[in-house]
N, C-alpha and C positions, 0 to 999 in steps of 0.2 A: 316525243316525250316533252313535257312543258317543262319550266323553268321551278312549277314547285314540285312537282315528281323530283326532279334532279335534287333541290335544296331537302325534301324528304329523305331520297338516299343517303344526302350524303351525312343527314346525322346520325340514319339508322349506324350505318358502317362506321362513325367515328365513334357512336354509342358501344357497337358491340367488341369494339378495341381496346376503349378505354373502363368499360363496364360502369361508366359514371355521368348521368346527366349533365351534374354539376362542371364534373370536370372538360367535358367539350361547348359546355355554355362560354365557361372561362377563357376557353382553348380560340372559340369564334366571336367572344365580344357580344353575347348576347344574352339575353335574361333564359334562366332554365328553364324556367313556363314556356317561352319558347322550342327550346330543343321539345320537350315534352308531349305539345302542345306538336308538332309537325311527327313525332315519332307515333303519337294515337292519329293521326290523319292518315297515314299509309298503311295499317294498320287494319283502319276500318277500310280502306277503300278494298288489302288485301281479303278482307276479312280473318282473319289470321292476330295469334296474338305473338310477335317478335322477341319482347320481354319479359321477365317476369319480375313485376319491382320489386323492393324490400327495404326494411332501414339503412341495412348496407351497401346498396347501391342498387343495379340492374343487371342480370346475368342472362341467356339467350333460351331461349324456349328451344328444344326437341327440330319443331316447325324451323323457329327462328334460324336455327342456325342451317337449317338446308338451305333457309331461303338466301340469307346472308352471302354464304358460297356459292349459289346459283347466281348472283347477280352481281359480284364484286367484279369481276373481270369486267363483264358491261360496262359497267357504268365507267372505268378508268381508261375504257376503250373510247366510249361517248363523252366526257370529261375532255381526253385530250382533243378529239375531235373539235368539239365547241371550241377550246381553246386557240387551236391552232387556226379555226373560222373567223373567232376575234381578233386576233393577231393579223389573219391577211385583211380584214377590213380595216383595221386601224392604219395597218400599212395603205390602203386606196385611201386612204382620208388625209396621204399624203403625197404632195404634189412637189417631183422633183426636178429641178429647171438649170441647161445648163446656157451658158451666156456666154458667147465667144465672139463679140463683133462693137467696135467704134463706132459704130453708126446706129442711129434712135435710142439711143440710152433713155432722153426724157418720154420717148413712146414705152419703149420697156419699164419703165419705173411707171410710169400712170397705168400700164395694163396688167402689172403684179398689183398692187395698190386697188385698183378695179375688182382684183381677181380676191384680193381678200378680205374685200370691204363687203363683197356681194354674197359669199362663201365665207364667214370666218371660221368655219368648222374646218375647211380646209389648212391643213398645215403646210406654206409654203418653203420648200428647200433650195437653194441656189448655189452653185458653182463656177467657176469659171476657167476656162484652160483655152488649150489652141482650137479652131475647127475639126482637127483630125481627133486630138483627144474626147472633144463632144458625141461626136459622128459616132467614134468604137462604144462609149460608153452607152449611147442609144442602143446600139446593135445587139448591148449585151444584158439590156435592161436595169443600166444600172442608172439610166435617166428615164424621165418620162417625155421630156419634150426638149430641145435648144433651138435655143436663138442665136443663130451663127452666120456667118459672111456667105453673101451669093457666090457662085457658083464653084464653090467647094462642092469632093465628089462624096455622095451622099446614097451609093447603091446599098441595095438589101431597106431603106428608109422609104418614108414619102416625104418630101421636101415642099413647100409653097414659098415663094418669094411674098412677105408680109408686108413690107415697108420698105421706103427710098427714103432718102433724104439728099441733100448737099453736104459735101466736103468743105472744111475748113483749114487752110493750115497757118501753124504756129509758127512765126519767126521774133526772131530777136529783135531787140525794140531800136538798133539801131543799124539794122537790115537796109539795104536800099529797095527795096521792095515795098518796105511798110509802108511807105507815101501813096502806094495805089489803091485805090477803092476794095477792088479785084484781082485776080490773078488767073491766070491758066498756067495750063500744064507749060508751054511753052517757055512763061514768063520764070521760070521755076529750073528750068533747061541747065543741066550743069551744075544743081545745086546739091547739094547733099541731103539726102528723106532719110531720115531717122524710121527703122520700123522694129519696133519691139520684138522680141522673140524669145516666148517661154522655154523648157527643156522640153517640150514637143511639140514646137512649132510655130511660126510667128502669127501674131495675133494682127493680121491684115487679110485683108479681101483677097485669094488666089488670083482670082480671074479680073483682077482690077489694077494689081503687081505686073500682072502680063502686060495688060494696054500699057500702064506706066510707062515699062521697059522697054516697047517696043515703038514708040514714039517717036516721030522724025527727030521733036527737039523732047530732051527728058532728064527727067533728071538722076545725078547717082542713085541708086536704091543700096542702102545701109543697115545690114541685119545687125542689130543691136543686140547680143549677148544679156540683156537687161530688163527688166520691170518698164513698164509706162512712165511711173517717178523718176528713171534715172533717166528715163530719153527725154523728158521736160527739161528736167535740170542740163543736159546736155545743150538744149536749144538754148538756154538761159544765157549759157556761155557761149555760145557763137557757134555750135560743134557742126550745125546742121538746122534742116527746121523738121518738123513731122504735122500730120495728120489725123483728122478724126472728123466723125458727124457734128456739122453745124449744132447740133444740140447742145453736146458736150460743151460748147466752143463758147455758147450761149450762155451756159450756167459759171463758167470758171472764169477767174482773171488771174493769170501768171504774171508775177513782177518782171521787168526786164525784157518783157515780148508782145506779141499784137496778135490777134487773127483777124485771118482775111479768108473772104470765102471763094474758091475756086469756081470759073468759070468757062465753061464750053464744053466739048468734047471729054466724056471722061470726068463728067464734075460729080456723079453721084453714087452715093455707097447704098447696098442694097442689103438686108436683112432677111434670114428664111428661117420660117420654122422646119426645123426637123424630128417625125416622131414616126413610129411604128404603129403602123395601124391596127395589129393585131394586141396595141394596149386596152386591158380592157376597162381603163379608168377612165370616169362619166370625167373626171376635175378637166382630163384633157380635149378635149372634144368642148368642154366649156370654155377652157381659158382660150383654143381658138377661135370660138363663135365671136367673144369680145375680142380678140384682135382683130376680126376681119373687121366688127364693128367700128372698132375706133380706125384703122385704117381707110374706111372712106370719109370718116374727117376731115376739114379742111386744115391742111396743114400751116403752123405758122411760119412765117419764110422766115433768112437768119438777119441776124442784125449785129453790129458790131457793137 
Protein backbone atom coordinates (compact mmCIF):
# COMPACT_ATOMS: atom_id res chain seq x y z
CA UNK A 1 0.00 0.00 0.00
CA UNK A 2 1.56 3.39 -0.91
CA UNK A 3 1.83 6.35 1.21
CA UNK A 4 -1.30 8.04 -0.56
CA UNK A 5 -3.74 4.93 -0.19
CA UNK A 6 -2.78 5.11 3.49
CA UNK A 7 -3.26 9.28 3.69
CA UNK A 8 -6.67 8.43 1.58
CA UNK A 9 -7.79 6.15 4.46
CA UNK A 10 -7.10 7.83 6.75
CA UNK A 11 -9.59 10.83 5.90
CA UNK A 12 -12.18 8.48 4.63
CA UNK A 13 -12.39 6.92 8.44
CA UNK A 14 -11.84 10.39 10.18
CA UNK A 15 -14.55 11.67 7.55
CA UNK A 16 -16.97 8.87 8.54
CA UNK A 17 -16.42 9.64 12.50
CA UNK A 18 -16.71 12.97 12.37
CA UNK A 19 -19.45 13.27 9.41
CA UNK A 20 -17.69 16.59 8.61
CA UNK A 21 -15.13 17.57 6.04
CA UNK A 22 -14.65 20.55 7.43
CA UNK A 23 -14.25 19.32 10.63
CA UNK A 24 -11.20 16.85 10.15
CA UNK A 25 -9.63 19.41 7.73
CA UNK A 26 -9.55 21.48 11.13
CA UNK A 27 -8.78 18.40 12.99
CA UNK A 28 -5.21 17.79 10.34
CA UNK A 29 -4.26 21.44 9.68
CA UNK A 30 -5.30 21.14 6.18
CA UNK A 31 -7.50 22.94 3.53
CA UNK A 32 -11.05 20.98 2.98
CA UNK A 33 -10.55 20.93 -0.67
CA UNK A 34 -7.92 18.79 0.37
CA UNK A 35 -9.62 16.22 2.66
CA UNK A 36 -12.32 16.22 -0.21
CA UNK A 37 -10.17 16.25 -2.93
CA UNK A 38 -8.25 12.65 -1.52
CA UNK A 39 -11.93 11.36 -0.28
CA UNK A 40 -13.07 11.48 -4.34
CA UNK A 41 -9.57 9.89 -5.24
CA UNK A 42 -10.35 6.60 -3.34
CA UNK A 43 -13.46 6.73 -4.31
CA UNK A 44 -12.92 6.60 -7.88
CA UNK A 45 -9.98 4.29 -7.71
CA UNK A 46 -12.90 2.06 -5.60
CA UNK A 47 -15.29 3.00 -7.96
CA UNK A 48 -17.71 3.19 -5.30
CA UNK A 49 -19.51 6.20 -3.95
CA UNK A 50 -18.42 6.34 0.30
CA UNK A 51 -20.39 9.56 0.98
CA UNK A 52 -23.20 11.11 0.22
CA UNK A 53 -22.67 14.95 0.67
CA UNK A 54 -25.34 17.62 1.64
CA UNK A 55 -25.44 21.09 3.20
CA UNK A 56 -25.33 19.51 6.49
CA UNK A 57 -22.39 17.86 6.14
CA UNK A 58 -21.50 14.11 4.77
CA UNK A 59 -23.20 10.94 6.09
CA UNK A 60 -21.98 7.05 4.79
CA UNK A 61 -23.46 5.42 1.80
CA UNK A 62 -25.24 1.88 2.30
CA UNK A 63 -21.54 0.67 0.28
CA UNK A 64 -19.81 3.24 2.32
CA UNK A 65 -20.20 1.92 5.46
CA UNK A 66 -19.49 -1.97 4.70
CA UNK A 67 -16.54 -0.72 3.15
CA UNK A 68 -15.57 1.63 6.22
CA UNK A 69 -15.88 -1.54 8.57
CA UNK A 70 -14.19 -3.78 6.18
CA UNK A 71 -11.16 -1.91 6.37
CA UNK A 72 -10.86 -0.08 9.76
CA UNK A 73 -9.06 -2.92 11.48
CA UNK A 74 -6.53 -2.93 8.43
CA UNK A 75 -5.51 -0.05 8.33
CA UNK A 76 -4.89 0.47 12.40
CA UNK A 77 -3.18 -2.82 12.03
CA UNK A 78 -0.87 -1.32 9.00
CA UNK A 79 -0.73 2.16 10.84
CA UNK A 80 0.83 0.73 13.70
CA UNK A 81 2.89 -1.39 11.86
CA UNK A 82 4.51 1.57 9.73
CA UNK A 83 4.80 3.25 12.82
CA UNK A 84 6.57 1.10 14.88
CA UNK A 85 9.03 0.60 11.25
CA UNK A 86 9.81 4.34 11.90
CA UNK A 87 10.45 4.27 15.22
CA UNK A 88 13.05 1.22 14.88
CA UNK A 89 14.72 3.14 11.94
CA UNK A 90 14.90 6.31 13.85
CA UNK A 91 16.28 4.32 16.56
CA UNK A 92 19.27 2.86 13.68
CA UNK A 93 19.94 6.51 12.98
CA UNK A 94 21.15 6.41 16.34
CA UNK A 95 24.66 5.57 17.17
CA UNK A 96 25.31 4.58 20.86
CA UNK A 97 28.92 4.62 22.19
CA UNK A 98 30.12 3.61 25.39
CA UNK A 99 33.81 5.00 26.64
CA UNK A 100 35.68 3.42 29.46
CA UNK A 101 39.38 3.93 29.00
CA UNK A 102 42.41 6.78 29.75
CA UNK A 103 44.07 6.12 26.83
CA UNK A 104 43.45 7.94 23.12
CA UNK A 105 40.95 10.33 24.14
CA UNK A 106 42.30 12.92 21.31
CA UNK A 107 41.91 9.67 18.92
CA UNK A 108 38.39 9.00 20.21
CA UNK A 109 37.30 12.73 20.01
CA UNK A 110 38.75 13.10 16.29
CA UNK A 111 36.85 9.64 15.34
CA UNK A 112 33.35 10.74 16.93
CA UNK A 113 33.90 14.29 15.29
CA UNK A 114 34.87 12.26 11.88
CA UNK A 115 31.90 10.13 12.45
CA UNK A 116 29.55 13.04 12.61
CA UNK A 117 31.04 15.29 10.28
CA UNK A 118 30.84 12.42 7.42
CA UNK A 119 27.18 11.16 8.85
CA UNK A 120 25.43 14.06 10.34
CA UNK A 121 22.13 12.34 10.00
CA UNK A 122 23.62 10.09 12.51
CA UNK A 123 22.79 10.95 16.09
CA UNK A 124 25.70 10.39 18.25
CA UNK A 125 25.02 8.97 22.11
CA UNK A 126 27.85 8.52 24.63
CA UNK A 127 28.46 7.14 27.91
CA UNK A 128 30.75 6.46 30.18
CA UNK A 129 31.22 3.91 33.14
CA UNK A 130 33.86 0.94 34.18
CA UNK A 131 34.92 -1.64 31.38
CA UNK A 132 32.78 -4.32 33.18
CA UNK A 133 29.80 -1.90 33.06
CA UNK A 134 30.41 -1.32 29.11
CA UNK A 135 30.98 -4.94 28.27
CA UNK A 136 27.21 -5.99 30.26
CA UNK A 137 25.70 -3.11 28.46
CA UNK A 138 26.93 -4.33 24.90
CA UNK A 139 25.63 -7.87 25.89
CA UNK A 140 22.30 -6.49 26.42
CA UNK A 141 22.13 -4.18 23.52
CA UNK A 142 21.87 -1.35 25.36
CA UNK A 143 25.20 -0.01 23.56
CA UNK A 144 26.12 -0.38 20.20
CA UNK A 145 29.77 -0.25 20.36
CA UNK A 146 32.62 0.86 23.49
CA UNK A 147 35.81 1.93 23.61
CA UNK A 148 37.31 0.36 26.62
CA UNK A 149 40.82 -0.80 28.13
CA UNK A 150 42.54 -3.96 26.53
CA UNK A 151 42.39 -6.91 27.84
CA UNK A 152 39.30 -6.82 29.87
CA UNK A 153 37.09 -9.93 29.55
CA UNK A 154 34.82 -9.30 26.67
CA UNK A 155 33.15 -13.14 25.92
CA UNK A 156 29.63 -13.43 24.14
CA UNK A 157 31.44 -9.70 22.20
CA UNK A 158 33.87 -9.30 19.37
CA UNK A 159 36.54 -7.18 20.64
CA UNK A 160 39.69 -5.66 18.19
CA UNK A 161 42.58 -3.87 19.91
CA UNK A 162 42.10 -0.24 18.00
CA UNK A 163 44.72 2.03 19.20
CA UNK A 164 48.07 2.13 21.65
CA UNK A 165 49.37 4.99 22.76
CA UNK A 166 52.03 5.93 25.71
CA UNK A 167 51.31 6.41 29.38
CA UNK A 168 51.80 9.53 31.20
CA UNK A 169 51.94 10.31 34.69
CA UNK A 170 50.97 13.09 36.93
CA UNK A 171 53.02 14.12 39.87
CA UNK A 172 53.17 17.06 41.97
CA UNK A 173 55.19 19.79 40.91
CA UNK A 174 57.50 19.55 43.84
CA UNK A 175 58.05 15.68 43.33
CA UNK A 176 61.62 14.62 43.16
CA UNK A 177 60.86 12.86 40.23
CA UNK A 178 59.72 15.82 38.18
CA UNK A 179 63.36 16.84 37.29
CA UNK A 180 63.49 13.77 34.88
CA UNK A 181 62.79 13.77 31.35
CA UNK A 182 61.19 10.31 31.75
CA UNK A 183 60.32 7.84 34.07
CA UNK A 184 59.72 3.97 34.37
CA UNK A 185 57.85 1.84 36.07
CA UNK A 186 60.82 1.31 38.33
CA UNK A 187 61.54 4.97 38.88
CA UNK A 188 57.93 5.16 40.40
CA UNK A 189 58.79 1.85 42.75
CA UNK A 190 57.22 2.57 46.10
CA UNK A 191 55.07 5.31 45.05
CA UNK A 192 51.50 5.74 45.57
CA UNK A 193 49.14 5.40 41.87
CA UNK A 194 46.22 6.94 42.40
CA UNK A 195 43.40 4.85 40.24
CA UNK A 196 39.99 6.10 40.13
CA UNK A 197 37.18 3.69 40.82
CA UNK A 198 33.49 4.19 39.87
CA UNK A 199 30.58 2.15 41.89
CA UNK A 200 31.42 -0.63 39.30
CA UNK A 201 34.55 -0.72 38.84
CA UNK A 202 37.88 1.11 38.31
CA UNK A 203 38.29 2.94 35.42
CA UNK A 204 42.02 1.46 34.53
CA UNK A 205 43.49 -1.19 32.12
CA UNK A 206 42.80 -4.90 34.05
CA UNK A 207 45.61 -6.42 32.36
CA UNK A 208 47.96 -3.45 32.62
CA UNK A 209 47.10 -3.25 36.87
CA UNK A 210 48.39 -6.80 36.71
CA UNK A 211 51.99 -6.10 35.12
CA UNK A 212 51.94 -2.98 37.38
CA UNK A 213 51.49 -5.04 40.57
CA UNK A 214 53.45 -7.64 39.71
CA UNK A 215 56.70 -5.82 39.00
CA UNK A 216 59.99 -6.56 40.68
CA UNK A 217 60.13 -2.81 41.61
CA UNK A 218 56.19 -1.13 41.50
CA UNK A 219 54.59 0.81 42.76
CA UNK A 220 51.42 1.02 45.62
CA UNK A 221 48.31 0.69 43.40
CA UNK A 222 45.58 2.86 45.28
CA UNK A 223 41.74 2.20 44.52
CA UNK A 224 40.35 5.67 44.93
CA UNK A 225 36.73 5.58 46.15
CA UNK A 226 36.47 8.79 43.72
CA UNK A 227 35.85 10.68 40.30
CA UNK A 228 39.10 11.51 38.01
CA UNK A 229 38.58 15.20 39.51
CA UNK A 230 39.20 14.10 43.04
CA UNK A 231 42.21 11.88 42.19
CA UNK A 232 43.85 15.09 40.41
CA UNK A 233 43.13 17.15 43.17
CA UNK A 234 44.59 14.58 45.35
CA UNK A 235 47.85 14.50 43.38
CA UNK A 236 47.69 18.34 43.63
CA UNK A 237 48.24 17.77 47.34
CA UNK A 238 50.95 15.35 47.51
CA UNK A 239 48.46 12.23 48.20
CA UNK A 240 50.08 10.17 45.34
CA UNK A 241 50.58 10.62 41.45
CA UNK A 242 48.22 8.84 38.69
CA UNK A 243 47.98 8.06 35.20
CA UNK A 244 46.62 8.33 31.74
CA UNK A 245 47.08 8.42 27.88
CA UNK A 246 49.82 10.71 26.63
CA UNK A 247 46.85 12.48 24.93
CA UNK A 248 45.15 13.52 27.68
CA UNK A 249 48.40 14.63 29.28
CA UNK A 250 48.86 16.65 26.05
CA UNK A 251 45.79 18.78 25.98
CA UNK A 252 45.57 19.61 29.98
CA UNK A 253 47.86 21.64 32.44
CA UNK A 254 47.05 20.92 36.21
CA UNK A 255 48.52 23.78 38.68
CA UNK A 256 50.84 22.45 41.17
CA UNK A 257 52.10 19.23 39.10
CA UNK A 258 54.01 17.96 35.78
CA UNK A 259 53.63 15.12 33.38
CA UNK A 260 56.10 13.01 32.51
CA UNK A 261 55.83 10.37 30.07
CA UNK A 262 56.62 6.59 31.15
CA UNK A 263 59.13 4.63 29.64
CA UNK A 264 60.10 0.92 28.87
CA UNK A 265 58.43 -2.13 29.74
CA UNK A 266 54.84 -1.59 30.47
CA UNK A 267 54.77 2.12 28.93
CA UNK A 268 51.66 1.62 26.85
CA UNK A 269 47.68 1.73 27.27
CA UNK A 270 45.88 -0.03 24.60
CA UNK A 271 42.22 0.74 23.44
CA UNK A 272 39.41 -1.94 21.95
CA UNK A 273 36.46 -1.79 20.39
CA UNK A 274 33.84 -3.71 21.75
CA UNK A 275 30.59 -4.69 19.73
CA UNK A 276 28.29 -7.44 18.68
CA UNK A 277 28.26 -8.63 15.50
CA UNK A 278 24.97 -9.56 15.22
CA UNK A 279 24.23 -5.53 15.43
CA UNK A 280 22.48 -4.89 12.67
CA UNK A 281 23.44 -1.10 12.30
CA UNK A 282 25.29 0.14 8.94
CA UNK A 283 26.56 3.52 11.74
CA UNK A 284 28.59 0.67 13.36
CA UNK A 285 30.54 -1.18 10.97
CA UNK A 286 31.09 2.61 9.62
CA UNK A 287 32.39 4.29 12.69
CA UNK A 288 34.89 1.02 12.64
CA UNK A 289 35.90 1.30 9.04
CA UNK A 290 37.17 5.05 10.05
CA UNK A 291 38.77 3.90 13.17
CA UNK A 292 40.94 1.37 11.49
CA UNK A 293 41.42 4.31 9.00
CA UNK A 294 42.76 6.72 11.25
CA UNK A 295 44.55 4.16 13.32
CA UNK A 296 47.22 3.48 10.56
CA UNK A 297 47.92 7.13 10.91
CA UNK A 298 50.98 8.24 11.99
CA UNK A 299 50.78 9.05 15.41
CA UNK A 300 51.99 12.22 17.04
CA UNK A 301 54.48 11.19 19.89
CA UNK A 302 53.95 13.00 23.50
CA UNK A 303 55.55 16.14 24.33
CA UNK A 304 55.58 17.93 27.57
Amino acid sequence: MTEDSLRHLKYALAVAELSSMRSVARAFGVHESTVSRNICAIEQQLDIQIFQRGHTGVRLTEEGRDWIESVRGHYDGLAEALNGTARRNKENDKLRIGLSAPFGREFLVRLIDRVEKTWPEIDVAIQDGSCRKQANAIRRRELDIAFMCGGYDTRGCHAETIWQEGIAALLPADHPLSGKVALTWGDLADERLLVPQGVDGPLLEPCLMHQIATNDRAPIIEQCCACQATVLLKVQIGKGFTITGESFARGINIVGTVWRPIIGPGSLGHVQAVWLESNPKRAVLRLLGIARNMAAERRRPFMD
